[in-house]
mmCIF file of the N, C-alpha and C atoms, coordinates in Angstrom:
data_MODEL
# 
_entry.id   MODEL 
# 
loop_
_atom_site.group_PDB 
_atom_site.id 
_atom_site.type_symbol 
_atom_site.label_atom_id 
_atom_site.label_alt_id 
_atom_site.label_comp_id 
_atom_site.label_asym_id 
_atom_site.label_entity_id 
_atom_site.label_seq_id 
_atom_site.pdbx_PDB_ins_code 
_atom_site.Cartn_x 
_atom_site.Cartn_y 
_atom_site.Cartn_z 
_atom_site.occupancy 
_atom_site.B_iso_or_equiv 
_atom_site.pdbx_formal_charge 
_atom_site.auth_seq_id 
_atom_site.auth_comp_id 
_atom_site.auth_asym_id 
_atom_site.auth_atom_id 
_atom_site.pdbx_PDB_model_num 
ATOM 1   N N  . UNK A 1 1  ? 15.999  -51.135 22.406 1.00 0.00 ? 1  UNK A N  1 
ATOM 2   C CA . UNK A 1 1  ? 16.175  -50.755 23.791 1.00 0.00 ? 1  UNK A CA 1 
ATOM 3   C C  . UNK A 1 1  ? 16.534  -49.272 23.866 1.00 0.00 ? 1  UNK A C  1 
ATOM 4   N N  . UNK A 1 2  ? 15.686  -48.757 24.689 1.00 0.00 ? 2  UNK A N  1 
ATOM 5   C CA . UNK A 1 2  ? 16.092  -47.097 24.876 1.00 0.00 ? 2  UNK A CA 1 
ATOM 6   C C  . UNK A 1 2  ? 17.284  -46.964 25.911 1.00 0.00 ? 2  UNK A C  1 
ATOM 7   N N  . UNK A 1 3  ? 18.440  -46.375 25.128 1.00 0.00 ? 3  UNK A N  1 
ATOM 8   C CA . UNK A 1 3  ? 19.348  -45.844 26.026 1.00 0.00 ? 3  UNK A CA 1 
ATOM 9   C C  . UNK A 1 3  ? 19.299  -44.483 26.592 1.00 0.00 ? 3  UNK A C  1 
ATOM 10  N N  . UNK A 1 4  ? 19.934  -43.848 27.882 1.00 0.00 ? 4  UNK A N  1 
ATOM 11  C CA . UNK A 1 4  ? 19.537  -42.574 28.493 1.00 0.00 ? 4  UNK A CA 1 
ATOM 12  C C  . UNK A 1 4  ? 20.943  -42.533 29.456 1.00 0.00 ? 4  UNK A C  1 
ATOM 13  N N  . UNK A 1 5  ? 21.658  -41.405 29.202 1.00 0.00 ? 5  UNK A N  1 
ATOM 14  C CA . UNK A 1 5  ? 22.501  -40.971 30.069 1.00 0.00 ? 5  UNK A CA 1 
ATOM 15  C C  . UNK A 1 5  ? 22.211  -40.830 31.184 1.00 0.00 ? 5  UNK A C  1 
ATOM 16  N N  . UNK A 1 6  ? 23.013  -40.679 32.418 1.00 0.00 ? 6  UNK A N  1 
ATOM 17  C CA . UNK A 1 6  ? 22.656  -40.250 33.615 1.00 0.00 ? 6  UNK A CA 1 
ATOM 18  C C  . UNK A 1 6  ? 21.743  -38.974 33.968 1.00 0.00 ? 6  UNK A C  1 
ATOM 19  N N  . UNK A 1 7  ? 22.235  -38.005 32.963 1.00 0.00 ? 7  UNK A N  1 
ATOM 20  C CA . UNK A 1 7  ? 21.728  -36.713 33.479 1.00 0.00 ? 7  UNK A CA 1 
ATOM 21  C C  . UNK A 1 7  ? 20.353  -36.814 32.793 1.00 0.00 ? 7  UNK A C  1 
ATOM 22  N N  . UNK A 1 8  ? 19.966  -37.214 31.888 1.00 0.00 ? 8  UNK A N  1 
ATOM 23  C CA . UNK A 1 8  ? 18.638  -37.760 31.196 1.00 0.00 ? 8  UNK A CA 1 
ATOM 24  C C  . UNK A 1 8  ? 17.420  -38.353 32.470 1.00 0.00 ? 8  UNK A C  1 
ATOM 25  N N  . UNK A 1 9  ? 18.360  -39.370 32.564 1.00 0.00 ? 9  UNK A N  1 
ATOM 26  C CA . UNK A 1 9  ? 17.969  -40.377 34.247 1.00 0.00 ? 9  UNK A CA 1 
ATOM 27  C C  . UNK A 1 9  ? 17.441  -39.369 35.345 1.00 0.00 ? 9  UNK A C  1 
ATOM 28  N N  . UNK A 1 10 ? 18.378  -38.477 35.857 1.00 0.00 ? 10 UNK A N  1 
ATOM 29  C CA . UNK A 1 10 ? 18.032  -37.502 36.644 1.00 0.00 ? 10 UNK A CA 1 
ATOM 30  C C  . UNK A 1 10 ? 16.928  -36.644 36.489 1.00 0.00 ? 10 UNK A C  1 
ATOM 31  N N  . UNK A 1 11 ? 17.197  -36.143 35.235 1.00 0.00 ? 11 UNK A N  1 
ATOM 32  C CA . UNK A 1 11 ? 16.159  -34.576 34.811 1.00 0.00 ? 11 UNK A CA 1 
ATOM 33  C C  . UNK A 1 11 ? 14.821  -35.768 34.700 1.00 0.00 ? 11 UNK A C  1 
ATOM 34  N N  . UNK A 1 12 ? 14.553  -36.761 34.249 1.00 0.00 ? 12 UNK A N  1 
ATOM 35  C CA . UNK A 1 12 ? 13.294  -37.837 34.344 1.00 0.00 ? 12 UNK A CA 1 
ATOM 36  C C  . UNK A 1 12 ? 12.999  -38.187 35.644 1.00 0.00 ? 12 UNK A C  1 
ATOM 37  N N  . UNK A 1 13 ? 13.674  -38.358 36.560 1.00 0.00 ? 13 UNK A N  1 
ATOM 38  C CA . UNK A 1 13 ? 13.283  -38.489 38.328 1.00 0.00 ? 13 UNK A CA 1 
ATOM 39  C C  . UNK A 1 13 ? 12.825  -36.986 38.745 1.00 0.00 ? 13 UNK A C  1 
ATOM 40  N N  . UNK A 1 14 ? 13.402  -36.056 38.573 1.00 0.00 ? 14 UNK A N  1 
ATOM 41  C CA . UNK A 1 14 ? 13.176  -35.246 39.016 1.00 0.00 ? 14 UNK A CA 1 
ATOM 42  C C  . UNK A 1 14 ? 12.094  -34.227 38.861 1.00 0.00 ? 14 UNK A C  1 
ATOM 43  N N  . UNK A 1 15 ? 12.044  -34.466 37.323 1.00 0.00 ? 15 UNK A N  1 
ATOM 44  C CA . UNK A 1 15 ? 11.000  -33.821 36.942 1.00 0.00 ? 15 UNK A CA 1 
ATOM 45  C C  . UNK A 1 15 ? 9.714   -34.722 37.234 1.00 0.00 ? 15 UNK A C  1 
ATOM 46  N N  . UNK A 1 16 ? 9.676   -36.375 37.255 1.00 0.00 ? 16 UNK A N  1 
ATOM 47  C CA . UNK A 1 16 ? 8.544   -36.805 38.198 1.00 0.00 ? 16 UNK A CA 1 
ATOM 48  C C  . UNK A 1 16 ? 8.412   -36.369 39.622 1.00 0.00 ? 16 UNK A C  1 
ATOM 49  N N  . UNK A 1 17 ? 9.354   -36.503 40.202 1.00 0.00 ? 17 UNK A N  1 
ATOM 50  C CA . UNK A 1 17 ? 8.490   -36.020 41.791 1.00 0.00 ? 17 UNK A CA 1 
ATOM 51  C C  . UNK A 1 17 ? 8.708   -34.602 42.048 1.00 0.00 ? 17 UNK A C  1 
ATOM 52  N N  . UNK A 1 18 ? 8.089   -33.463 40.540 1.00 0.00 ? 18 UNK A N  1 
ATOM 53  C CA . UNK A 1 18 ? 7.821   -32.035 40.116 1.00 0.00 ? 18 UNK A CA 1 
ATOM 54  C C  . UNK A 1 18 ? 8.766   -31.270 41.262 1.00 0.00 ? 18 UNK A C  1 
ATOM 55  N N  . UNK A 1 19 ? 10.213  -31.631 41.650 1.00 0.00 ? 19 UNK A N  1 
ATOM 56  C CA . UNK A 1 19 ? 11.506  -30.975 41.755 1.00 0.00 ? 19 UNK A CA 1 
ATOM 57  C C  . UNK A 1 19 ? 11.943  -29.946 40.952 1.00 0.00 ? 19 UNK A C  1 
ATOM 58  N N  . UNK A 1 20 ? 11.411  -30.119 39.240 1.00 0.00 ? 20 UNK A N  1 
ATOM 59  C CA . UNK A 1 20 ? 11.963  -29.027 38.617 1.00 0.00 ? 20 UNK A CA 1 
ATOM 60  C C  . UNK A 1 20 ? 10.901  -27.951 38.368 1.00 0.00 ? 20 UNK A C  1 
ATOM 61  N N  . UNK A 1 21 ? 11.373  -26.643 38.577 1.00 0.00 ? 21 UNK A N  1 
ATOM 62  C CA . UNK A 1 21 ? 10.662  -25.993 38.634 1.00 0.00 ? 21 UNK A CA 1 
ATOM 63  C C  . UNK A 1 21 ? 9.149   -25.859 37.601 1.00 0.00 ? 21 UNK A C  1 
ATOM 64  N N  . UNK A 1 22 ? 8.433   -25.425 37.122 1.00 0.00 ? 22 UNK A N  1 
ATOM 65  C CA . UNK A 1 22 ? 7.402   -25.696 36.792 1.00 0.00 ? 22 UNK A CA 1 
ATOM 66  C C  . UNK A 1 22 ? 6.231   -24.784 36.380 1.00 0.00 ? 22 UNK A C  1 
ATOM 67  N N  . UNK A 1 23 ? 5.508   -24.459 35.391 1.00 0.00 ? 23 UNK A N  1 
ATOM 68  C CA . UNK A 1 23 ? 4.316   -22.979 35.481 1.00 0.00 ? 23 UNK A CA 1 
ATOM 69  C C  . UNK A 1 23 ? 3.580   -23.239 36.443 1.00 0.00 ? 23 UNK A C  1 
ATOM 70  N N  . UNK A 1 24 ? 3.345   -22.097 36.888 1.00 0.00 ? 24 UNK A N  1 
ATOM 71  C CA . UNK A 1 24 ? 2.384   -21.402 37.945 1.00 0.00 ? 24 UNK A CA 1 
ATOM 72  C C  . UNK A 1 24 ? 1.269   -22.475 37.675 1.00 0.00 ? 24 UNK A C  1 
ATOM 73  N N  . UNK A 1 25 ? 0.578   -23.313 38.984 1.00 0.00 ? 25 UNK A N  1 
ATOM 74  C CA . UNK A 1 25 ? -0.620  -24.083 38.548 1.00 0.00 ? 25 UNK A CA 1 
ATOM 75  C C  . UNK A 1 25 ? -2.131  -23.185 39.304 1.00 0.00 ? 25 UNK A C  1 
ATOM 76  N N  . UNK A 1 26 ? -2.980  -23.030 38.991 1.00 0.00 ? 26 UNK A N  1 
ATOM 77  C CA . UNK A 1 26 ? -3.759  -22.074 39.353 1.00 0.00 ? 26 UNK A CA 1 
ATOM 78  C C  . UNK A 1 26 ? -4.584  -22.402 40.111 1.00 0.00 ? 26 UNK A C  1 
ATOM 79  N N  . UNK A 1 27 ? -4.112  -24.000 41.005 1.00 0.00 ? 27 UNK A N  1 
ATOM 80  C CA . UNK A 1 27 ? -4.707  -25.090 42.034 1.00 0.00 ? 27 UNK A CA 1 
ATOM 81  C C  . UNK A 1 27 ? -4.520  -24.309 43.375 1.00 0.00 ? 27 UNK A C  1 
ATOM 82  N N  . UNK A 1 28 ? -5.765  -24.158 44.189 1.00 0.00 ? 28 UNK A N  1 
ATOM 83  C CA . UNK A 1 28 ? -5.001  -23.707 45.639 1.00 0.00 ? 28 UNK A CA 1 
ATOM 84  C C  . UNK A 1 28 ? -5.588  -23.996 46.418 1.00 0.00 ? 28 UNK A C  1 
ATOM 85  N N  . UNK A 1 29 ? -5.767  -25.633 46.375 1.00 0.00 ? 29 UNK A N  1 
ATOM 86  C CA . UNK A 1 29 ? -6.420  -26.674 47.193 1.00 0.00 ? 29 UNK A CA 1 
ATOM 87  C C  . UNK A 1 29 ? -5.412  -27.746 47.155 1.00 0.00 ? 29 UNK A C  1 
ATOM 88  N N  . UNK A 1 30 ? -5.531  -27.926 48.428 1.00 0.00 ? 30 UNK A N  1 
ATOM 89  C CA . UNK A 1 30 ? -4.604  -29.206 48.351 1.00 0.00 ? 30 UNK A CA 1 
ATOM 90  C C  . UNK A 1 30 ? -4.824  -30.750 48.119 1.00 0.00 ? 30 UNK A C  1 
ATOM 91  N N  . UNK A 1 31 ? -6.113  -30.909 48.118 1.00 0.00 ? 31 UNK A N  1 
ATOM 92  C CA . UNK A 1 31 ? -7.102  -32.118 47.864 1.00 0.00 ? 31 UNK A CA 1 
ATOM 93  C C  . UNK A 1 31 ? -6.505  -32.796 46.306 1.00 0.00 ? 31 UNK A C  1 
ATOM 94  N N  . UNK A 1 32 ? -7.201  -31.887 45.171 1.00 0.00 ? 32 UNK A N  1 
ATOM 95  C CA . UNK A 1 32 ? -6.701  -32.056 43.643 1.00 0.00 ? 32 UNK A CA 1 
ATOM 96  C C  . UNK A 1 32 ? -4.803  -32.527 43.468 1.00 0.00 ? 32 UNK A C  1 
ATOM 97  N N  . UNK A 1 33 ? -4.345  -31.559 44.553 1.00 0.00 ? 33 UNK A N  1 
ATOM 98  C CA . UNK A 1 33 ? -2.912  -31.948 44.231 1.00 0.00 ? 33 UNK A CA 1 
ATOM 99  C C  . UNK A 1 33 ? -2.470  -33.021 44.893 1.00 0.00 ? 33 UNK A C  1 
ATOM 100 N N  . UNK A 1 34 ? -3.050  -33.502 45.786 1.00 0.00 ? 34 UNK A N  1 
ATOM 101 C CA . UNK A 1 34 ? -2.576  -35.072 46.654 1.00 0.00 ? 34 UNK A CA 1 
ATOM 102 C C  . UNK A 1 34 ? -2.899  -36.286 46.012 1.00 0.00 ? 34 UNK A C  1 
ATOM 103 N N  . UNK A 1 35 ? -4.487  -36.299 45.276 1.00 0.00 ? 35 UNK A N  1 
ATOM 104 C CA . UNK A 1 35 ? -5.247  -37.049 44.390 1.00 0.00 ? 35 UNK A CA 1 
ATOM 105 C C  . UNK A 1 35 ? -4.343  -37.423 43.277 1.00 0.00 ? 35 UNK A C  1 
ATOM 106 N N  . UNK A 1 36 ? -4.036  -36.063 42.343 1.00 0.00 ? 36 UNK A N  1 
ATOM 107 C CA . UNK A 1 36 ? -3.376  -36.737 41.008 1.00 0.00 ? 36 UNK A CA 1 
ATOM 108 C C  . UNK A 1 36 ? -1.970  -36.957 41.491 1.00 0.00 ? 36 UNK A C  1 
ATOM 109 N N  . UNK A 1 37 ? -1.421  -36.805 42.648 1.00 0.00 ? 37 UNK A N  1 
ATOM 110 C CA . UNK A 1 37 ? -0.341  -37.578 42.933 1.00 0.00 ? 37 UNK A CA 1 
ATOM 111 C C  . UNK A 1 37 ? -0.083  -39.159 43.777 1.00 0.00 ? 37 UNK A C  1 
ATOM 112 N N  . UNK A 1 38 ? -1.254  -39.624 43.874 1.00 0.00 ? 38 UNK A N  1 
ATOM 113 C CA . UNK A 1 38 ? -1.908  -40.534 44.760 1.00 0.00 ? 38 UNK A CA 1 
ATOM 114 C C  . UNK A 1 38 ? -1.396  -40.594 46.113 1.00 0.00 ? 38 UNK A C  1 
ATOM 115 N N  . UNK A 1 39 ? -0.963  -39.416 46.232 1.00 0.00 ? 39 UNK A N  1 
ATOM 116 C CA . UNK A 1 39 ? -0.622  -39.531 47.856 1.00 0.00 ? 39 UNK A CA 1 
ATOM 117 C C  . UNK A 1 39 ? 0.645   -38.631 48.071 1.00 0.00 ? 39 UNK A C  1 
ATOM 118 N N  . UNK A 1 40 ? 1.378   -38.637 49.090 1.00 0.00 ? 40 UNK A N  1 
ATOM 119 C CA . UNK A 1 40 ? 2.170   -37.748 49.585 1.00 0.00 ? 40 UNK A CA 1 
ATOM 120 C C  . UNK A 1 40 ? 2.681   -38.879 50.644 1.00 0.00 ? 40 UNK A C  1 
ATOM 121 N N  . UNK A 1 41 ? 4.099   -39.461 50.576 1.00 0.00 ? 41 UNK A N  1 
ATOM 122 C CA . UNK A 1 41 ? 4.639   -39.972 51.883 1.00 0.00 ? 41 UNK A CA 1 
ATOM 123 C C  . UNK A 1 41 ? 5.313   -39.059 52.656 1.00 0.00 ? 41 UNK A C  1 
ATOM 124 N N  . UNK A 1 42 ? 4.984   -39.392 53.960 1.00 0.00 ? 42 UNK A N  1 
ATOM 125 C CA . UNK A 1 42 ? 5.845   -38.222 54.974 1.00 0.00 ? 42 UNK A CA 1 
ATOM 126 C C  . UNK A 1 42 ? 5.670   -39.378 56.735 1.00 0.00 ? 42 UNK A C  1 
ATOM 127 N N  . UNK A 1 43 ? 6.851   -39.158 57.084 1.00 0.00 ? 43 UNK A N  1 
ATOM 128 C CA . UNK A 1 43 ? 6.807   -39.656 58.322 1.00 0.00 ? 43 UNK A CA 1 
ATOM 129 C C  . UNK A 1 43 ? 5.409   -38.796 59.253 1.00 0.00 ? 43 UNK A C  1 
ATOM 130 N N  . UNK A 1 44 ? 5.220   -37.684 59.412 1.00 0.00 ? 44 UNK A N  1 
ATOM 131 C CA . UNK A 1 44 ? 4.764   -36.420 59.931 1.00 0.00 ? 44 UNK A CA 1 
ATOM 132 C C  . UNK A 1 44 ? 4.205   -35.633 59.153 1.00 0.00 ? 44 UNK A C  1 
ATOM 133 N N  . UNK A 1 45 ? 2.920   -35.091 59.890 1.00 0.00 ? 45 UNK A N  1 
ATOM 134 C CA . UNK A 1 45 ? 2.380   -34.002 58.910 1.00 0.00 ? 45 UNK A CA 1 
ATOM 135 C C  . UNK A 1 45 ? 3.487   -32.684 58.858 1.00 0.00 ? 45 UNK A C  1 
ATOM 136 N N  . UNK A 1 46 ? 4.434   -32.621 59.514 1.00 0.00 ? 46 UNK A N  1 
ATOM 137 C CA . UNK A 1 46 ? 5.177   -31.508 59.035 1.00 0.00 ? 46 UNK A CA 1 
ATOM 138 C C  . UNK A 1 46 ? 5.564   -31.756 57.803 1.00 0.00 ? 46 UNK A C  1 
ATOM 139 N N  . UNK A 1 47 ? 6.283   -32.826 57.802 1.00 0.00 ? 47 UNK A N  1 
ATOM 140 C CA . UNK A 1 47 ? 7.354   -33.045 56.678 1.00 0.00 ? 47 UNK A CA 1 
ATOM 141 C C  . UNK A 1 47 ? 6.297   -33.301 55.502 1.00 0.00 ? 47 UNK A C  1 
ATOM 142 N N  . UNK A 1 48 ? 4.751   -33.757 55.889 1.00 0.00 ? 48 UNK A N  1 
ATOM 143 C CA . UNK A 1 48 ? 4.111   -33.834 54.707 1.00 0.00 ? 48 UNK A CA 1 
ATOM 144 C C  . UNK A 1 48 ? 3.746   -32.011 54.032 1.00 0.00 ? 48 UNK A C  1 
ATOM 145 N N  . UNK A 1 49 ? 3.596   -31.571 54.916 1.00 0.00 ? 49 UNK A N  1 
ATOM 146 C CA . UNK A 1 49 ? 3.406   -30.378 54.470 1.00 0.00 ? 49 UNK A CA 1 
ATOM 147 C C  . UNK A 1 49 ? 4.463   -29.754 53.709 1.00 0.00 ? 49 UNK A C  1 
ATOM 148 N N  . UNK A 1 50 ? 5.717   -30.045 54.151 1.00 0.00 ? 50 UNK A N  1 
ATOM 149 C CA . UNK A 1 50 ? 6.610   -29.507 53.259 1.00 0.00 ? 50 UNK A CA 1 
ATOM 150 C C  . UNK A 1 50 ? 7.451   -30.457 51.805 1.00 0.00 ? 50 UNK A C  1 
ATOM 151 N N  . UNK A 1 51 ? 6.770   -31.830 51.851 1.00 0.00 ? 51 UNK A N  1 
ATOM 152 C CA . UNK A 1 51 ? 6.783   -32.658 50.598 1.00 0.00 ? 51 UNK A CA 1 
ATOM 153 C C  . UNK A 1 51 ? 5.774   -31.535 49.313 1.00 0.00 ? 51 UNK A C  1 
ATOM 154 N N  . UNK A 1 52 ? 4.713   -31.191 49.678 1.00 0.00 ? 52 UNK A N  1 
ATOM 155 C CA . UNK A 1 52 ? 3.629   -30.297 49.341 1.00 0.00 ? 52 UNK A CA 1 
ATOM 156 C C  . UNK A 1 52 ? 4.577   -28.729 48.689 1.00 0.00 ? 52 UNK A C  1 
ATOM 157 N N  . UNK A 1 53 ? 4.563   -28.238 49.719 1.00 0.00 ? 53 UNK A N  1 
ATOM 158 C CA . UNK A 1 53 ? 5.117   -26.995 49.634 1.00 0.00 ? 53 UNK A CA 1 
ATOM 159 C C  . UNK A 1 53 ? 6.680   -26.983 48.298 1.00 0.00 ? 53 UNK A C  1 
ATOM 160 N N  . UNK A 1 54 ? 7.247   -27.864 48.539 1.00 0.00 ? 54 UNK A N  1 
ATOM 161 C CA . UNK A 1 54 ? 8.435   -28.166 47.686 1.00 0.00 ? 54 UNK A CA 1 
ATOM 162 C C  . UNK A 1 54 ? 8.011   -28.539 46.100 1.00 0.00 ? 54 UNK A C  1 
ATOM 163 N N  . UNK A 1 55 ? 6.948   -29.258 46.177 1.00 0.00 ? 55 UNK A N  1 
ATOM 164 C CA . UNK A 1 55 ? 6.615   -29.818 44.687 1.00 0.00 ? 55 UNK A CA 1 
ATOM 165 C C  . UNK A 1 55 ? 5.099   -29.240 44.214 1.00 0.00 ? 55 UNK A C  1 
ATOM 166 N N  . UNK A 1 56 ? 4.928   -27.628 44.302 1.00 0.00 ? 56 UNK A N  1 
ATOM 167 C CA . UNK A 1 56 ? 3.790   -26.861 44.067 1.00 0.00 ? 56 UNK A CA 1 
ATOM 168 C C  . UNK A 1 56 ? 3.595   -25.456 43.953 1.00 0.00 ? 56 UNK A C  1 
ATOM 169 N N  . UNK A 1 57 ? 3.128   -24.758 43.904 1.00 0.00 ? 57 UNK A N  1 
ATOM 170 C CA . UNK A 1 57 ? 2.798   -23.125 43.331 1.00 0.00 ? 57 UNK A CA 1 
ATOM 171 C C  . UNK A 1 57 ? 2.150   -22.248 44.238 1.00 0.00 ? 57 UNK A C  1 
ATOM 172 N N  . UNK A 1 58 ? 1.824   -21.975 45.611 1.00 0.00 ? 58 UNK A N  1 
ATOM 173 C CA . UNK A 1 58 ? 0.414   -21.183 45.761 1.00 0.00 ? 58 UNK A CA 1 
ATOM 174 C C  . UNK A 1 58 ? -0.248  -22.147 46.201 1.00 0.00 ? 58 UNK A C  1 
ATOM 175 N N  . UNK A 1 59 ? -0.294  -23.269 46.741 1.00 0.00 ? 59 UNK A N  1 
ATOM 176 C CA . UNK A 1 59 ? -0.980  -24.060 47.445 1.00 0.00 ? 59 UNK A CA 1 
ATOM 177 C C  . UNK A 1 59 ? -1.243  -23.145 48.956 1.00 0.00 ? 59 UNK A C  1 
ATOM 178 N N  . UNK A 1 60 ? -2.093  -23.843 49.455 1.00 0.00 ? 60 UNK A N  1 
ATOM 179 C CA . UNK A 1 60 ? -2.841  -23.278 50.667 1.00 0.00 ? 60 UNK A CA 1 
ATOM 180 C C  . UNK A 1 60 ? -2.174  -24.118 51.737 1.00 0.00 ? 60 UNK A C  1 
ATOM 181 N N  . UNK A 1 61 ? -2.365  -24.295 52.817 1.00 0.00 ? 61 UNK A N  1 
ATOM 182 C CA . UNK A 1 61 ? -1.879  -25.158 53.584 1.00 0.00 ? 61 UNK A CA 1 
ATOM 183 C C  . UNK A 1 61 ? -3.109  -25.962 54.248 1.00 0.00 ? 61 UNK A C  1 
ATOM 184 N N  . UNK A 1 62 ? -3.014  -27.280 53.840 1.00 0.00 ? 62 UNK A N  1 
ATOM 185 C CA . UNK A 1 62 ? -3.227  -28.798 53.812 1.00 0.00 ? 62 UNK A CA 1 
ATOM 186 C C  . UNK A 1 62 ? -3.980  -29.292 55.438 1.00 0.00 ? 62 UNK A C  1 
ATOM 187 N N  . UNK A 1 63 ? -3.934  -28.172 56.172 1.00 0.00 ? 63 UNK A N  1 
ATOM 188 C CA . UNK A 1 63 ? -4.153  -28.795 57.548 1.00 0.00 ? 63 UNK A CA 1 
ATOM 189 C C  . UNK A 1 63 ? -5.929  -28.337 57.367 1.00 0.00 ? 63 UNK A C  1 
ATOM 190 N N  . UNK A 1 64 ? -6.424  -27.343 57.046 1.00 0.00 ? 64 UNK A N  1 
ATOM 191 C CA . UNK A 1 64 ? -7.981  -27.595 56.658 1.00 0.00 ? 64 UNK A CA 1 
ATOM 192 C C  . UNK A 1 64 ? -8.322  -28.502 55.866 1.00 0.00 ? 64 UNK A C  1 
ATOM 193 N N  . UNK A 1 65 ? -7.695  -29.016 55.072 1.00 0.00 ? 65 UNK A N  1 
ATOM 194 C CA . UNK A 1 65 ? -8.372  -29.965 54.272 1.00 0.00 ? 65 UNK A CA 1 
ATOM 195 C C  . UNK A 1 65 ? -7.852  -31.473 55.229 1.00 0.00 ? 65 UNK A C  1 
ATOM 196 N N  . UNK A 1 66 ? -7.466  -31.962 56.329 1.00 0.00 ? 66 UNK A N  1 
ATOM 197 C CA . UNK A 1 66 ? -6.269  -32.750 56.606 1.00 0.00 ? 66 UNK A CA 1 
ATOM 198 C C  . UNK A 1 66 ? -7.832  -33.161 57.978 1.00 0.00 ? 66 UNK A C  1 
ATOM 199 N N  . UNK A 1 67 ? -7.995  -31.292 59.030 1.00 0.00 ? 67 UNK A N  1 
ATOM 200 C CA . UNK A 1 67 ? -8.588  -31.455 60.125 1.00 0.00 ? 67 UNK A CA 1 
ATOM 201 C C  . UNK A 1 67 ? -10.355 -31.178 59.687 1.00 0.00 ? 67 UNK A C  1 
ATOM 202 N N  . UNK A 1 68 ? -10.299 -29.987 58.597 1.00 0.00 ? 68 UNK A N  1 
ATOM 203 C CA . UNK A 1 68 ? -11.533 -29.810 58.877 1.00 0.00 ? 68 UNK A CA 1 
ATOM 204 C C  . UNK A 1 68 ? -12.666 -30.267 58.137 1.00 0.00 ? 68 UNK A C  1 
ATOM 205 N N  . UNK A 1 69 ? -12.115 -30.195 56.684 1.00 0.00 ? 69 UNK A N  1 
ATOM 206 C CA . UNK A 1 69 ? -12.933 -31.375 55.726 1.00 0.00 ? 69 UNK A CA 1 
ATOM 207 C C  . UNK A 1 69 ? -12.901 -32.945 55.745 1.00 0.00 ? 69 UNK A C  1 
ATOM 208 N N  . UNK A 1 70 ? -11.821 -33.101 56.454 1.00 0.00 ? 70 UNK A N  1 
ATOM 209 C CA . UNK A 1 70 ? -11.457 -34.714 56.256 1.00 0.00 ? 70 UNK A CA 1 
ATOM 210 C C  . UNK A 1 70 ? -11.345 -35.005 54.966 1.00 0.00 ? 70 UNK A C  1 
ATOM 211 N N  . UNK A 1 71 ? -11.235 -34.495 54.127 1.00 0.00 ? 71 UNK A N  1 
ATOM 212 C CA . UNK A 1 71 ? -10.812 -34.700 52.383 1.00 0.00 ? 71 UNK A CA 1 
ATOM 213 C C  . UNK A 1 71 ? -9.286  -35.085 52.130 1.00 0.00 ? 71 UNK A C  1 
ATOM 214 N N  . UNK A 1 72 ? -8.768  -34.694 52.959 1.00 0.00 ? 72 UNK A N  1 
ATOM 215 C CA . UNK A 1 72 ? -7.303  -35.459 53.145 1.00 0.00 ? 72 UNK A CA 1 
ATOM 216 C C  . UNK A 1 72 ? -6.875  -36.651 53.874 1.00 0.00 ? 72 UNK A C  1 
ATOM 217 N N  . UNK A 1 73 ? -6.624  -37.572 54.531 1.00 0.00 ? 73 UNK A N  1 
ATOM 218 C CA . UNK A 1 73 ? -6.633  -38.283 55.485 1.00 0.00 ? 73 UNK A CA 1 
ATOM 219 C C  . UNK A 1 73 ? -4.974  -38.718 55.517 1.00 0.00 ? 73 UNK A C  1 
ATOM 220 N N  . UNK A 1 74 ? -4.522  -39.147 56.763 1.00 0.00 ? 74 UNK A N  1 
ATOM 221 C CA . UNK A 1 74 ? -3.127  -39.492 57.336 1.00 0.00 ? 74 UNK A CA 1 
ATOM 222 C C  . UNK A 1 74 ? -3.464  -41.023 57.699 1.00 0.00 ? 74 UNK A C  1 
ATOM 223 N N  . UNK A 1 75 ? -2.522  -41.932 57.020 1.00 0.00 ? 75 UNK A N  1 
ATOM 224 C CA . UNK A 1 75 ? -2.428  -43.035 57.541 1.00 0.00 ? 75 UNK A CA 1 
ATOM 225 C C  . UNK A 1 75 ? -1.232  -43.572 57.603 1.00 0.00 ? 75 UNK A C  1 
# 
């Protein structure tokens, strides 16, 4: 059985939902980054936008890909 301290516990949550800081990703579409995360929960596209903005590099902002490609979709 693998044992893990708390702060182990933490730095492993956190560093999944990419909280800890991170190299520069050279992505600046928001499509690729919603995909390999299978999604983004957010009550609101604000707050989705800034779920985005918090866990990324140089991303673009999400509302062309959201209104004008439809490559994003809100449900």
């Amino acid at each position: 059985m693998l044992s893990l301290s708390n702060d182990q516990v933490r730095f492993l949550r956190l560093h999944a939902q990419r909280l800890i800081p991170q190299p520069a990703e050279t992505m600046t579409s928001v499509v690729p980054f919603v995909k390999d995360r299978c999604g983004i929960q957010a009550l609101d596209a604000n707050a989705a936008m800034l779920a985005l903005r918090v866990r990324s590099v140089g991303l673009m902002a999400g509302e062309h890909a959201r209104i004008h490609e439809r490559s994003v979709v809100r449900t």
